[in-house]
N, CA, C and O atoms as a Tinker XYZ file with bonds, in Angstrom:
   248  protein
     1  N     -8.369000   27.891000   21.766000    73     2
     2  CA    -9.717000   27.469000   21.428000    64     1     3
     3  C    -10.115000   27.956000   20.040000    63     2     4     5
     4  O    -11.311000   28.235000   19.958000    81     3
     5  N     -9.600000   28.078000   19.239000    73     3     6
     6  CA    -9.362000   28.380000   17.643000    64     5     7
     7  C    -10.016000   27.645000   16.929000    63     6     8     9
     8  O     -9.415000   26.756000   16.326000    81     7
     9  N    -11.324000   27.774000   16.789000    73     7    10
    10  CA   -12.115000   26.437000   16.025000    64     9    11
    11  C    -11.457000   25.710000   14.789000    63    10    12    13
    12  O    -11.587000   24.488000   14.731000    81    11
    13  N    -10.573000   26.539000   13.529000    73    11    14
    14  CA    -9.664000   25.986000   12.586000    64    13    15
    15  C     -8.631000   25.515000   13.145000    63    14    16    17
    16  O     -8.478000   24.428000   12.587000    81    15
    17  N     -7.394000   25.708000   14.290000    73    15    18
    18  CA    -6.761000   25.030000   14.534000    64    17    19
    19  C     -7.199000   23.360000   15.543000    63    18    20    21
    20  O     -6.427000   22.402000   15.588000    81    19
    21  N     -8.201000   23.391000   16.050000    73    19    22
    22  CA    -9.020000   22.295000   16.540000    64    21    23
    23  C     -9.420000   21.456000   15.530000    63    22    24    25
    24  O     -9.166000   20.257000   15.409000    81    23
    25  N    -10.051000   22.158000   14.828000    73    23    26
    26  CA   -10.291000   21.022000   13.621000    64    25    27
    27  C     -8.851000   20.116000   12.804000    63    26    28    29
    28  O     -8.720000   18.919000   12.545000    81    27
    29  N     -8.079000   21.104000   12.609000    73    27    30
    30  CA    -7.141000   20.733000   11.884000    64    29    31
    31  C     -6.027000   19.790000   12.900000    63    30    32    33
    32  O     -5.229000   19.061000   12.312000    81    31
    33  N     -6.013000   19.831000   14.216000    73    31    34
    34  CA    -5.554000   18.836000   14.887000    64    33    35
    35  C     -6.716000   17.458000   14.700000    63    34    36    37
    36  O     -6.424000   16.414000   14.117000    81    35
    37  N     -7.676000   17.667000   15.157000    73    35    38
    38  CA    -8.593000   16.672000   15.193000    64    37    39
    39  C     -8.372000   15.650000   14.054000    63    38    40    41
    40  O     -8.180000   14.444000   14.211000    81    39
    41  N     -8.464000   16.725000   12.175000    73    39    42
    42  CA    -8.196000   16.026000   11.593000    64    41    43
    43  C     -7.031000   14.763000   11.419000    63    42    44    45
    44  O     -7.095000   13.631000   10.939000    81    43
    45  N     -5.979000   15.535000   12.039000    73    43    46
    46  CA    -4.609000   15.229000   11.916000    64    45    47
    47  C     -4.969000   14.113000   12.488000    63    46    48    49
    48  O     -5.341000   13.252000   11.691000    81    47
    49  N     -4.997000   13.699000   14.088000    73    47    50
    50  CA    -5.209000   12.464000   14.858000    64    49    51
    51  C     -6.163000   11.273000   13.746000    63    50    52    53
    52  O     -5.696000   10.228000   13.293000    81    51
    53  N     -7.219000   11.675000   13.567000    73    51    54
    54  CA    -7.759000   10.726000   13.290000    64    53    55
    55  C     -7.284000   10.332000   11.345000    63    54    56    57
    56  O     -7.884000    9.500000   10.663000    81    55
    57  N     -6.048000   11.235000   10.833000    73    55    58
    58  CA    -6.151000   10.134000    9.884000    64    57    59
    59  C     -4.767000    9.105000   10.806000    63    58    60    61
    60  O     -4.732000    7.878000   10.711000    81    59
    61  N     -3.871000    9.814000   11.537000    73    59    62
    62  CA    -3.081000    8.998000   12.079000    64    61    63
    63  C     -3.879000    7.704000   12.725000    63    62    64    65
    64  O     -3.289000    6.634000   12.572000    81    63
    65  N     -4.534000    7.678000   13.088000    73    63    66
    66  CA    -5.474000    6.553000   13.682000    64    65    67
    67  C     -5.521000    5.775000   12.654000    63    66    68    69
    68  O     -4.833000    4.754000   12.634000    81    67
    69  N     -6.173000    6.044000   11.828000    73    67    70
    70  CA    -6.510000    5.527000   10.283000    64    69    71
    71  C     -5.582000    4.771000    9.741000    63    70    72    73
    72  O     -5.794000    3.676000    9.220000    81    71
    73  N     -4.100000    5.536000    9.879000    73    71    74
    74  CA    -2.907000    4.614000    8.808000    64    73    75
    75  C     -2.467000    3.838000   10.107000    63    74    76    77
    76  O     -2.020000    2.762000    9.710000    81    75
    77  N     -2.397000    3.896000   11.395000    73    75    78
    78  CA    -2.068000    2.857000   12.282000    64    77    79
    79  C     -3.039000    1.825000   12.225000    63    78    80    81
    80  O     -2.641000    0.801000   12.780000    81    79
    81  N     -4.112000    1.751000   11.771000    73    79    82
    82  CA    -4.938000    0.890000   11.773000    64    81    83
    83  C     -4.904000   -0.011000   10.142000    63    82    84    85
    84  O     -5.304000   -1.173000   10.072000    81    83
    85  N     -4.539000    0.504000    9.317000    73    83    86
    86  CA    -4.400000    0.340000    7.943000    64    85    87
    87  C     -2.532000   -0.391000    8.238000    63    86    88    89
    88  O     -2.182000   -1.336000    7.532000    81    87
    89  N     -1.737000    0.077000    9.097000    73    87    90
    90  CA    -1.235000   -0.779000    9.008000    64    89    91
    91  C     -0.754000   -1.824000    9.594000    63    90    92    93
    92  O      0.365000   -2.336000    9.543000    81    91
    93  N     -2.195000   -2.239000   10.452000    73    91    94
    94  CA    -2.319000   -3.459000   11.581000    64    93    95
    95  C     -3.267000   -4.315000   10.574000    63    94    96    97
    96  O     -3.753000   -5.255000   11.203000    81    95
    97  N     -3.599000   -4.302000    9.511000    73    95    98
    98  CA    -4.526000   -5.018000    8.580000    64    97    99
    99  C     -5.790000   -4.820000    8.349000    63    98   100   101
   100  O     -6.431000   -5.459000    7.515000    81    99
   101  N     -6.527000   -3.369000    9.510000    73    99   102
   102  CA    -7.711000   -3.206000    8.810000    64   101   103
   103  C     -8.151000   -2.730000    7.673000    63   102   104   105
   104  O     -7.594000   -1.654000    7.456000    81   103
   105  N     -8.949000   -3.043000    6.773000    73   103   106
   106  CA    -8.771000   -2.318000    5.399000    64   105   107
   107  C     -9.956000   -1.678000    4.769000    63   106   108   109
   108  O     -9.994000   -1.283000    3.604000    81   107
   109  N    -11.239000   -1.585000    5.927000    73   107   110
   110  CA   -12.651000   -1.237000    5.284000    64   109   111
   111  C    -12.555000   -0.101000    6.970000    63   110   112   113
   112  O    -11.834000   -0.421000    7.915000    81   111
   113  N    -13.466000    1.201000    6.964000    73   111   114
   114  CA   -13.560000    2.257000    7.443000    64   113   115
   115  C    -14.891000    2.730000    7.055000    63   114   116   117
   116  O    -15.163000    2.995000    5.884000    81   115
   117  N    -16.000000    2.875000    8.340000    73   115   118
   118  CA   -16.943000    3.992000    7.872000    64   117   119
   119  C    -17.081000    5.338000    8.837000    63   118   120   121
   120  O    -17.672000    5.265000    9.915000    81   119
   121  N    -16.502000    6.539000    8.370000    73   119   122
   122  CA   -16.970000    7.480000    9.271000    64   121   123
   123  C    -18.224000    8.069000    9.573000    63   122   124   125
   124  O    -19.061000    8.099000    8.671000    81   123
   125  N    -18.481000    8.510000   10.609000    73   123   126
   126  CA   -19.921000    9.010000   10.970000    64   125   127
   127  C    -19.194000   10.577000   10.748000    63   126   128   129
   128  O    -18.032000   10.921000   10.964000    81   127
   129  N    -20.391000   11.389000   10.217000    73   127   130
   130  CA   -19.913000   12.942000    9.721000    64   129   131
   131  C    -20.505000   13.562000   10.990000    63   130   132   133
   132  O    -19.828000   14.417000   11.562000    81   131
   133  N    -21.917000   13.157000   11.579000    73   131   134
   134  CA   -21.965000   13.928000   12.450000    64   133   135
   135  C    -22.570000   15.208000   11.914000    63   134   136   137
   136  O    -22.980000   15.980000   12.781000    81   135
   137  N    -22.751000   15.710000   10.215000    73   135   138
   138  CA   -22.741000   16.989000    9.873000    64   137   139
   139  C    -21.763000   17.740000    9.802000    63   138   140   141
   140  O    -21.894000   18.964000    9.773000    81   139
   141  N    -20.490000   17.071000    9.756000    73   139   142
   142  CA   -19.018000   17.787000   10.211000    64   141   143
   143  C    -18.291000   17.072000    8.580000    63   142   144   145
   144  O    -17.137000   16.648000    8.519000    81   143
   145  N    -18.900000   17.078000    7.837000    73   143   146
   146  CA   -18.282000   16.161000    6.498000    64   145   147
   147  C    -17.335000   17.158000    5.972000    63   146   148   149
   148  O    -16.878000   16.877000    4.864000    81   147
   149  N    -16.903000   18.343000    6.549000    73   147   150
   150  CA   -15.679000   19.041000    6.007000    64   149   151
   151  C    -14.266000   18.177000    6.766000    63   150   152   153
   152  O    -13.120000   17.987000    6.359000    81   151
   153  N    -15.035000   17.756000    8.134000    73   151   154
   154  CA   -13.602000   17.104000    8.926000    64   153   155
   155  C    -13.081000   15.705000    8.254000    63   154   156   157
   156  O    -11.994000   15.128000    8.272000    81   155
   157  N    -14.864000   15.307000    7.410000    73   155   158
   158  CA   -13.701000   13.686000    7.419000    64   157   159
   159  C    -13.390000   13.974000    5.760000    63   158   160   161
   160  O    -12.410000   13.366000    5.328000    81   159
   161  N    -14.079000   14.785000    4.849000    73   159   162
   162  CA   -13.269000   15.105000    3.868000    64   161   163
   163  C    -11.702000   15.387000    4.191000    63   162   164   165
   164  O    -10.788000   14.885000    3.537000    81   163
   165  N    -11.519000   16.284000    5.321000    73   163   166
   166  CA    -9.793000   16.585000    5.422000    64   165   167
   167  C     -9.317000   15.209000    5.793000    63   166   168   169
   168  O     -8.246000   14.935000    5.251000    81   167
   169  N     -9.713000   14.451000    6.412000    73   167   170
   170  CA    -9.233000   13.287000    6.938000    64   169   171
   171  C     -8.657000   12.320000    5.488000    63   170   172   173
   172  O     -7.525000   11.863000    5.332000    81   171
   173  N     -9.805000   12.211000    4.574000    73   171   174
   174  CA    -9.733000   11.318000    3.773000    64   173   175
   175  C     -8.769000   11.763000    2.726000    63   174   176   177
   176  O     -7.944000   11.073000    2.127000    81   175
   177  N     -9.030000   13.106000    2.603000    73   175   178
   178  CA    -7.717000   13.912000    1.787000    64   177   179
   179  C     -5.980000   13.288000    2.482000    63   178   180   181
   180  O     -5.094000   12.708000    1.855000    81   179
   181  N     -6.005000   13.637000    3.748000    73   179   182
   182  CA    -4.861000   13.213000    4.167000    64   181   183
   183  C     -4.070000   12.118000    3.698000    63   182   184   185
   184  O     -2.973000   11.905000    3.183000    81   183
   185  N     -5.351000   11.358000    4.197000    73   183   186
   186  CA    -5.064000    9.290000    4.089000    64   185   187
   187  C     -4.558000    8.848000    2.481000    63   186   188   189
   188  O     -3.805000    7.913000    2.210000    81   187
   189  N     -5.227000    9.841000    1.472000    73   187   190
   190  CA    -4.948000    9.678000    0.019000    64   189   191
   191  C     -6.375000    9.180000   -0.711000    63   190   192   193
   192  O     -6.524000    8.744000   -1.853000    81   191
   193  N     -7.172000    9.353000    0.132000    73   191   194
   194  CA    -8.646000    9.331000   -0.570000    64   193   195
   195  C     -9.255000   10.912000   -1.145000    63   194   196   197
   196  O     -9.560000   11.966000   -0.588000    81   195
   197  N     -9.231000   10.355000   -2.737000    73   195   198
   198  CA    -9.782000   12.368000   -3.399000    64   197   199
   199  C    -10.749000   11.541000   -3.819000    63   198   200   201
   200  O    -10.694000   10.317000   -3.936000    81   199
   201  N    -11.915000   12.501000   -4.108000    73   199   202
   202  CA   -12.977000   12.469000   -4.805000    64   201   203
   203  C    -12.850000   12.511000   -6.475000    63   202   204   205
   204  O    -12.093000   13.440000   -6.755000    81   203
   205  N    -13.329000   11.825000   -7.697000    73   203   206
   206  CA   -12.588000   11.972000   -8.915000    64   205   207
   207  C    -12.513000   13.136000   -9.181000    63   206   208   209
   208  O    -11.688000   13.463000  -10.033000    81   207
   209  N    -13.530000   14.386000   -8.404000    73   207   210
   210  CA   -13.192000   15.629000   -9.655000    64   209   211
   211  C    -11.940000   16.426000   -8.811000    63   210   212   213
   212  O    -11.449000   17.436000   -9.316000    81   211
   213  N    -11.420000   15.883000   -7.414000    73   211   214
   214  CA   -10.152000   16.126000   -6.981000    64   213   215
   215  C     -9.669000   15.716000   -7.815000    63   214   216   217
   216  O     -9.241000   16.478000   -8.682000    81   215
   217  N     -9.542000   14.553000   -7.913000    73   215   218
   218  CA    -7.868000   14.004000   -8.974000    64   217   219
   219  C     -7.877000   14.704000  -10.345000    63   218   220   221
   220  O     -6.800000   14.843000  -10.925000    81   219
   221  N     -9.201000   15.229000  -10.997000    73   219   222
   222  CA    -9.490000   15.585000  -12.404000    64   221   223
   223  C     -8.506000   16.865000  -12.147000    63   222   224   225
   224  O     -7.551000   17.129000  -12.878000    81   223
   225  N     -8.867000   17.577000  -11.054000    73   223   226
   226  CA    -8.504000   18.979000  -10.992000    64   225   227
   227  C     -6.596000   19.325000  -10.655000    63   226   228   229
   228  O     -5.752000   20.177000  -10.934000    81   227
   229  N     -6.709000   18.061000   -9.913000    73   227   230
   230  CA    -4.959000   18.128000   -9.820000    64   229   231
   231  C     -4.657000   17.859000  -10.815000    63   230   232   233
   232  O     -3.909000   18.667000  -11.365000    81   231
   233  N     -5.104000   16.439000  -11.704000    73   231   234
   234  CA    -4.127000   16.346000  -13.057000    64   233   235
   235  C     -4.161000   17.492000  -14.061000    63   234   236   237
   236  O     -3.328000   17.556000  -14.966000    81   235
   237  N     -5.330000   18.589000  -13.867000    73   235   238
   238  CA    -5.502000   19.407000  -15.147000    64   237   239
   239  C     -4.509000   20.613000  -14.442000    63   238   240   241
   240  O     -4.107000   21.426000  -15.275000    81   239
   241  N     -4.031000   20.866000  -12.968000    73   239   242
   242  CA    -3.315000   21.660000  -12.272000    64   241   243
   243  C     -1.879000   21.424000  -12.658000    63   242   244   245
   244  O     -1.018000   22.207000  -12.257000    81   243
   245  N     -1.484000   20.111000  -13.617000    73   243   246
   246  CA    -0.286000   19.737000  -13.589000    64   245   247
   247  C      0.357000   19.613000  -14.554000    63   246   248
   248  O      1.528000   19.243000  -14.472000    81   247
C-alpha cells in the first residue's frame, strides 16, 4: 500500500491503455486530473508528451 509505488503502477496502466488505444486509431485524449495532475503529467511523460520547457531542458541537458 505504498502510495509512490501505486501511483507509479497506476501511471504505468493507463499510459499502456493510451498506446493500445493510439494504436487501434484513436488519436484525440482528454484526461480528468481529478487534482492528481502529477499522475497524468507521468502518464503523458511516458506516452512522449513533454511540456516545451521539458524539451528546452533536455535539449540544454544534452
Amino acid at each position: 500500500k505504498d502510495p509512490q509505488t501505486h501511483a507509479l503502477v497506476a501511471s504505468a496502466v493507463a499510459a499502456e491503455q493510451v498506446l493500445d488505444l493510439v494504436e487501434r486509431g484513436v488519436g484525440d485524449f482528454h484526461f480528468y486530473t481529478m487534482n492528481r495532475a502529477d499522475l497524468v503529467f507521468a502518464v503523458c511523460h511516458m506516452i512522449g508528451i513533454r511540456s516545451h520547457e521539458a524539451e528546452a531542458a533536455g535539449s540544454a541537458a544534452a
